[in-house]
N, C-alpha and C positions, 0 to 999 in steps of 0.2 A: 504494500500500500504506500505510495510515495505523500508525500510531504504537505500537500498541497487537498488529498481527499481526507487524510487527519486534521485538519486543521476546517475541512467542511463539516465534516461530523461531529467537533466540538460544538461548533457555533450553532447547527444544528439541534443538537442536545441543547445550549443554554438557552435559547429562543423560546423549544418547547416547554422547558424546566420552568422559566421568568411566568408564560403564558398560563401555567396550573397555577401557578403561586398565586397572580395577579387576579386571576379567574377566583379563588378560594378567599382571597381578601376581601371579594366582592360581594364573596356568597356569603362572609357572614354578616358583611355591613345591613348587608338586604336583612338577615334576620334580626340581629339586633335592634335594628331599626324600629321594629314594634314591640319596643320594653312596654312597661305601666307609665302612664302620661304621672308628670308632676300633677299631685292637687293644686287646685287654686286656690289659694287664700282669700276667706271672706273676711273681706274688708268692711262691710254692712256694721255702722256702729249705733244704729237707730233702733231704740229701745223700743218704741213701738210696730216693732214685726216679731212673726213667729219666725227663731231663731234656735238652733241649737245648740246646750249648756253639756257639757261632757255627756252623763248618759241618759239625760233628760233633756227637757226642753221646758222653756218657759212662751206663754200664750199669752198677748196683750187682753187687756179687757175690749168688749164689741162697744161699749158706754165710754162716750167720750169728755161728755158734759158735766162734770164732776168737780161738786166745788165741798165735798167730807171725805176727809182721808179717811175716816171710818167705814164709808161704804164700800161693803164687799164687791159690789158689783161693778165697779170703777180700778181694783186690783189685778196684779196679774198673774198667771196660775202658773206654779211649777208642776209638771207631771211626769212620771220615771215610768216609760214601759218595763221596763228589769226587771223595777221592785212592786211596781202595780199600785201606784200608789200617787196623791197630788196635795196640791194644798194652794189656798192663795197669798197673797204679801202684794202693798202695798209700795208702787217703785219709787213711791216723795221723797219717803222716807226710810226706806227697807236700801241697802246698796248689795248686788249679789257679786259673790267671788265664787267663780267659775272652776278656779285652778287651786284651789286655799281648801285644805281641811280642817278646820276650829275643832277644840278638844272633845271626841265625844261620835264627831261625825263619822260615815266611809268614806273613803276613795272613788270619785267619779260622782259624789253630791256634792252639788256646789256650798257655798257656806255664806251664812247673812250677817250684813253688820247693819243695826240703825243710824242713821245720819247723828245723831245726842250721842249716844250711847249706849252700850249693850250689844251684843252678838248674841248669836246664835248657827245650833247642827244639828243636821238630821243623819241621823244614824241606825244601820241596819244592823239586827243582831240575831243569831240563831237562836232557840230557844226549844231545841228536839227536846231537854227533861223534861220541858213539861212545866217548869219552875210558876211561883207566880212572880207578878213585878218586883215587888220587897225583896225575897226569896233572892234574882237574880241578881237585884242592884248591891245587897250586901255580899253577894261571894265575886263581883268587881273590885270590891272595895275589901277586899277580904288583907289583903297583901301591907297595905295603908293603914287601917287604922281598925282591922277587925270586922268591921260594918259598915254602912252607909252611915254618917254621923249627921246627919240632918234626918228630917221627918217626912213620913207621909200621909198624904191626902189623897183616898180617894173618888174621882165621880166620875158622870155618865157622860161619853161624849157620842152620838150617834149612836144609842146599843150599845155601845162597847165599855164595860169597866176599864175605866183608866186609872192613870197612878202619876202624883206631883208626887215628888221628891225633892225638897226647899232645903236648902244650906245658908243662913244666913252669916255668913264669916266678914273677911274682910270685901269680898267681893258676896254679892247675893247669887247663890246658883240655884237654877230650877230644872230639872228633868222631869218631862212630863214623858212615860214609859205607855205605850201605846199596843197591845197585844192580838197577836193575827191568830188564832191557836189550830187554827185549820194549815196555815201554814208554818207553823211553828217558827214565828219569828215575831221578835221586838222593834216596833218603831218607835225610835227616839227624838223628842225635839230638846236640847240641849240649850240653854239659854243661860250667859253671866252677864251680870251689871255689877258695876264697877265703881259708878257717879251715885251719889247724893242723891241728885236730880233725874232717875231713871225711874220714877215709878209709870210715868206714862206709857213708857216701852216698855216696861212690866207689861202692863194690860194690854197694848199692843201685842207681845209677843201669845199672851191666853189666847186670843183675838186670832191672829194666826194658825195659833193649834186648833181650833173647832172648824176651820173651814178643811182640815185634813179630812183624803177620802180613801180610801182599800178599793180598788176594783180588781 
């Protein structure tokens, strides 16, 4: 083979060599090509649209004309397909934290502060013993100081036996313990005030817990 057909059959060879490579670069541009699109970020920072809050959503009021922050029907609703469950709050004065868990609350419920002061959490808890409220909130607090060292009160919210659980300390805490026993879970609204001047949000936050619904 002289000199000359060697040196064809290299060039040959790298031609077809380049032409697979460049051909398989192509092929997987082509596939890659249809990855998962980036989400869009909602930018929407308009409080009166339905909008959604981690694993809920929060629902404007239909009533626009509204001159009593007391009326429920002028509020706007949180409801959680997960936990099956809503409640309304008042956006004047109520400011919601989306991303924030206040002591008390789960992960992926947003968390309330009052515009004065006071907070508040809603918190999901199991409750397969069977336990009643009392029963459960003393073996939380078993670790701390034996028992639940405040009092309770109970009464009727919808049918349902409920349970306050008042700590008046340096801050005032209220845990109103809410029980599903079909599903064997605790719903909790978690509420501290801090100020002097918090008893309005006091009643505000009652106020809040009776519009709470189980579906």
């Amino acid at each position: 083979m002289s000199m000359n057909q060697k040196t064809t059959i290299i060039i040959t060879c790298f031609l077809i060599t380049s032409a697979l490579i460049g051909g398989g670069v192509l092929w997987y541009q082509q596939i890659t090509s249809h990855s998962t699109p980036t989400p869009v970020e909602n930018t929407n920072t308009n409080t009166q649209t339905t909008e959604p809050v981690t694993s809920g959503q929060v629902i404007p009021p239909t009533k626009t004309d509204c001159t009593d922050e007391l009326d429920t029907t002028c509020w706007n609703t949180y409801t959680n397909k997960e936990y099956r469950f809503s409640f309304k709050f008042p956006i004047v004065v109520v400011q919601i934290f989306p991303n924030e868990v206040f002591e008390g609350g789960t992960k992926g419920i947003p968390s309330f502060r009052f515009n004065q002061s006071g907070h508040f959490s809603v918190g999901i808890y199991s409750n397969t013993e069977k336990l009643t409220p009392e029963q459960w909130l003393n073996d939380q607090y078993y670790d701390y100081s034996g028992k639940w060292p405040g009092t309770f009160q109970d009464f009727i919210l919808k049918n349902i036996s409920v349970t306050k659980a008042t700590l008046d300390g340096e801050c005032l805490t209220e845990k109103i313990i809410i029980p599903d026993n079909q599903k064997q879970l605790f719903y909790t609204f978690n509420g501290e005030f801090c100020q002097k001047n918090s008893n309005k949000n006091q009643a505000l936050f009652i106020s809040i817990v009776k519009t709470f619904n189980i579906y």
